[in-house]
C-alpha positions in Angstrom: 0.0 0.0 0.0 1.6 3.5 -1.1 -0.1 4.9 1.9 -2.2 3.6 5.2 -5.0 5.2 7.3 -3.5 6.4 10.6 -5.9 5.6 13.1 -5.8 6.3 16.8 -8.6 4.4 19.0 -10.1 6.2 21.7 -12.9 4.1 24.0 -13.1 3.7 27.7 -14.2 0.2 27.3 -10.7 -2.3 27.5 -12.2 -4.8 25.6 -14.3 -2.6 23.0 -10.8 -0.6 22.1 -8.8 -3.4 22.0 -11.7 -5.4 19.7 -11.3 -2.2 17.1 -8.1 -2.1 17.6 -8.0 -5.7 16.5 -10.4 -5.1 13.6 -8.7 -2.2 12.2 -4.9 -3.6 12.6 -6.2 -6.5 10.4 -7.0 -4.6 7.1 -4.1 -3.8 5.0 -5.0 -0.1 4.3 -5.4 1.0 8.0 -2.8 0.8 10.6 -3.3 1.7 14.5 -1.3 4.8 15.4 -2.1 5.1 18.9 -4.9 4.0 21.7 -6.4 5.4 24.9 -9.2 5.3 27.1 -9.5 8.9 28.1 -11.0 11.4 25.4 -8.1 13.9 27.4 -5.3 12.4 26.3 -6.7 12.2 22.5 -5.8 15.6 21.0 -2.1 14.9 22.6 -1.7 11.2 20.4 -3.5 12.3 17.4 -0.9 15.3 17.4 1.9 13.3 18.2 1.1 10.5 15.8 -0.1 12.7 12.7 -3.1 10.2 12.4 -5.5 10.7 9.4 -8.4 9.2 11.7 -9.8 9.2 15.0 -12.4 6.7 16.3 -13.9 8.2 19.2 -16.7 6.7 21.8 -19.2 9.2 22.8 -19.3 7.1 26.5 -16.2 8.2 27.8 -15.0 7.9 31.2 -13.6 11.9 31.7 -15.0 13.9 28.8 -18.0 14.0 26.6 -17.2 12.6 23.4 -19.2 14.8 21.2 -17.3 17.9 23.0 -14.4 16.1 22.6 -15.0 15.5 18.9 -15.9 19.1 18.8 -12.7 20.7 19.8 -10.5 17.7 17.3 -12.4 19.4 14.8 -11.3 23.2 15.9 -7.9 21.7 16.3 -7.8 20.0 13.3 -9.9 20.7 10.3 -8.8 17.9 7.7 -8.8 15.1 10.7 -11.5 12.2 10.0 -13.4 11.3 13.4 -15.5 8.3 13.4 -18.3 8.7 16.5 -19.2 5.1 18.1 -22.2 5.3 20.3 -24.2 3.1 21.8 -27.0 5.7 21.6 -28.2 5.6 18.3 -31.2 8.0 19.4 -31.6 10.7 16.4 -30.6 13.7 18.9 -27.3 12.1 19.4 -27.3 12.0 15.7 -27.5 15.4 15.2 -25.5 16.7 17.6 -22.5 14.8 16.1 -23.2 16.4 13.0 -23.4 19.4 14.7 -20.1 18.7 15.9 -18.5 18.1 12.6 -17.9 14.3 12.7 -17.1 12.3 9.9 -19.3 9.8 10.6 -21.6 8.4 13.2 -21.7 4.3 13.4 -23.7 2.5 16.4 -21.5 -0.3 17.9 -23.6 -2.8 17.4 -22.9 -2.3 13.7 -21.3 -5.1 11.5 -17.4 -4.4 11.2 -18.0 -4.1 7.9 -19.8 -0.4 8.6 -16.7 0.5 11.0 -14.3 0.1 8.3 -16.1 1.7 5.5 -16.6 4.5 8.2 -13.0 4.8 9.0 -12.1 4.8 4.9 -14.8 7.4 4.7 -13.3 9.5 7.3 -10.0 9.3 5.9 -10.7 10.9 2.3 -13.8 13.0 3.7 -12.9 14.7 6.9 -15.2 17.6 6.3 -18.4 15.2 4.9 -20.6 13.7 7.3 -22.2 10.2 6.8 -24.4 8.1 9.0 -26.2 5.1 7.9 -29.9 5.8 9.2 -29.7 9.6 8.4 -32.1 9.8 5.6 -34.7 8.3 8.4 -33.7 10.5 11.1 -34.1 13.5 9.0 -37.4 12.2 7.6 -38.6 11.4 11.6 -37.4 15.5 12.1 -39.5 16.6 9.9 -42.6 14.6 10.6 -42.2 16.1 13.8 -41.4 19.3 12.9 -44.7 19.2 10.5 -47.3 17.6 13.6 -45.9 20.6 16.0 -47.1 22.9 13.1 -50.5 21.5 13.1 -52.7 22.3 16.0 -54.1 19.1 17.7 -57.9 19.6 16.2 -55.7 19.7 12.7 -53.7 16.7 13.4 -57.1 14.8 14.4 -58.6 16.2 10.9 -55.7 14.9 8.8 -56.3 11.5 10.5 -59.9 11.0 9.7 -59.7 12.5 6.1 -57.1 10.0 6.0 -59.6 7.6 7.3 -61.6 8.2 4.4 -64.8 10.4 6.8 -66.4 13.4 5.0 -66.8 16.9 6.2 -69.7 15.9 8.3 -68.6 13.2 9.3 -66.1 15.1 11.0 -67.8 17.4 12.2 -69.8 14.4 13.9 -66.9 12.4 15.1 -65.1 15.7 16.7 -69.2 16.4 18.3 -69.0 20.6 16.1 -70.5 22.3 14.0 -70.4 21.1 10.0 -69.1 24.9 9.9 -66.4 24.5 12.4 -65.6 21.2 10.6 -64.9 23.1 7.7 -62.8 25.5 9.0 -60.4 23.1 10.7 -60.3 21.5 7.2 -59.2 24.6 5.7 -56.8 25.5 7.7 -55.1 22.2 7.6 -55.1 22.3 3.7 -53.6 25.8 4.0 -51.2 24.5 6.2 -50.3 21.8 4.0 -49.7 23.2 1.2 -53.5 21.4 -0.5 -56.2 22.3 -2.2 -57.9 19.3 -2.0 -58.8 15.8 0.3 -56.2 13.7 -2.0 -53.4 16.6 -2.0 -53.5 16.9 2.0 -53.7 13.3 2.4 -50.8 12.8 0.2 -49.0 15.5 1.9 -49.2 13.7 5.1 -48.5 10.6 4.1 -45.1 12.3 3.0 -44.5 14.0 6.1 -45.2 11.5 8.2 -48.2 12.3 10.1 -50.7 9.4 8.7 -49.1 6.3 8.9 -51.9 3.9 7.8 -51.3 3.4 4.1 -53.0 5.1 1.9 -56.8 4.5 2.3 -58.7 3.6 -1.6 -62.0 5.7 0.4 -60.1 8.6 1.3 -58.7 9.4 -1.8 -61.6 8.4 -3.3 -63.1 12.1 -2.0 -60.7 14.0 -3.8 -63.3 17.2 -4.4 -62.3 20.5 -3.0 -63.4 19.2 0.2 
């Protein structure tokens, strides 16, 4: 090889670093510069070692890992950092690309997804990749979406998308045929939709109705 990834390990778990260690040590394009335990000692060995990658835990025993990862990046723009994490939750997620990490990999992964994440790292320091991103940034915006609706709209949305009419509505929610109406309105506004079929589709995309597509709601696709 005319050139190997530099990597320096850092996990507070004995067993977890030495098992990357192990993994990484055994691929003939990355070699194991350097190890620890402590995220304090990390900026000090990836300095001292000139490593092209750092695989950090975001567990670790002295400092945050994402703050950690946060000041590697200030100290060292082109540096790949691999986040591990045992909390794949979609906050963590963003925060590490907040963070600018090179890529965020759940330890429960298949080695195959460390690797490629440590390649990754090493010839796109400043890119950010993640292998359940495109859901967490769909789940973000569902949410974001049923915030914006008020909770009479969201209850609409979900019996248009149960296929009821207007009055029906109005009946199921015990108001007015008028009042129904309104709320209707206002969620197609909201939307983006003019009509039963475009604000059904719409929430289908955005996540809000999760039941597929019902044939009787879309079935109603009038102006109401």
């Amino acid at each position: 090889m005319s050139h190997q990834i530099k990597s320096v390990v850092v996990d507070g778990h004995t067993l977890t670093r030495f098992g990357l260690i192990g993994l990484a040590s055994a691929q003939p394009d990355i070699v194991v510069v350097g190890e620890t335990g402590l995220g304090a000692e990390a900026a000090a060995i990836v300095a001292t070692t000139a490593a092209d990658v750092v695989v950090l835990e975001t567990a670790l025993p002295d400092v945050d890992g994402l703050r950690a990862a946060r000041e590697l990046r200030d100290r060292n723009p082109g540096l790949g950092i691999v986040l591990l994490t045992s909390n794949g939750e979609d906050d963590v997620l963003f925060r590490a690309l907040e963070m600018g990490v090179s890529a965020f990999v759940a330890k429960t992964a298949p080695a195959a997804e460390v690797l490629a994440a440590i390649r990754h790292a090493a010839v796109a320091a400043g890119s950010f990749s993640a292998s359940g991103l495109g859901q967490a940034l769909a789940r973000r915006q569902a949410a974001g979406a049923k915030a914006m609706l008020s909770p009479r709209e969201n209850e609409v949305l979900a019996l248009l998308g149960a296929g009821l009419s207007v009055a029906a509505i109005g009946t199921s929610m015990y108001v007015s045929h008028s009042t129904a109406k309104t709320y209707v309105a206002r969620l197609y506004q909201k939307l983006g939709a003019s009509n039963r079929a475009q604000a059904i589709m719409a929430g289908l995309r955005l996540g809000l109705i999760e039941q597929e597509r019902p044939a009787a709601a879309l079935a109603h696709s009038g102006s109401w």
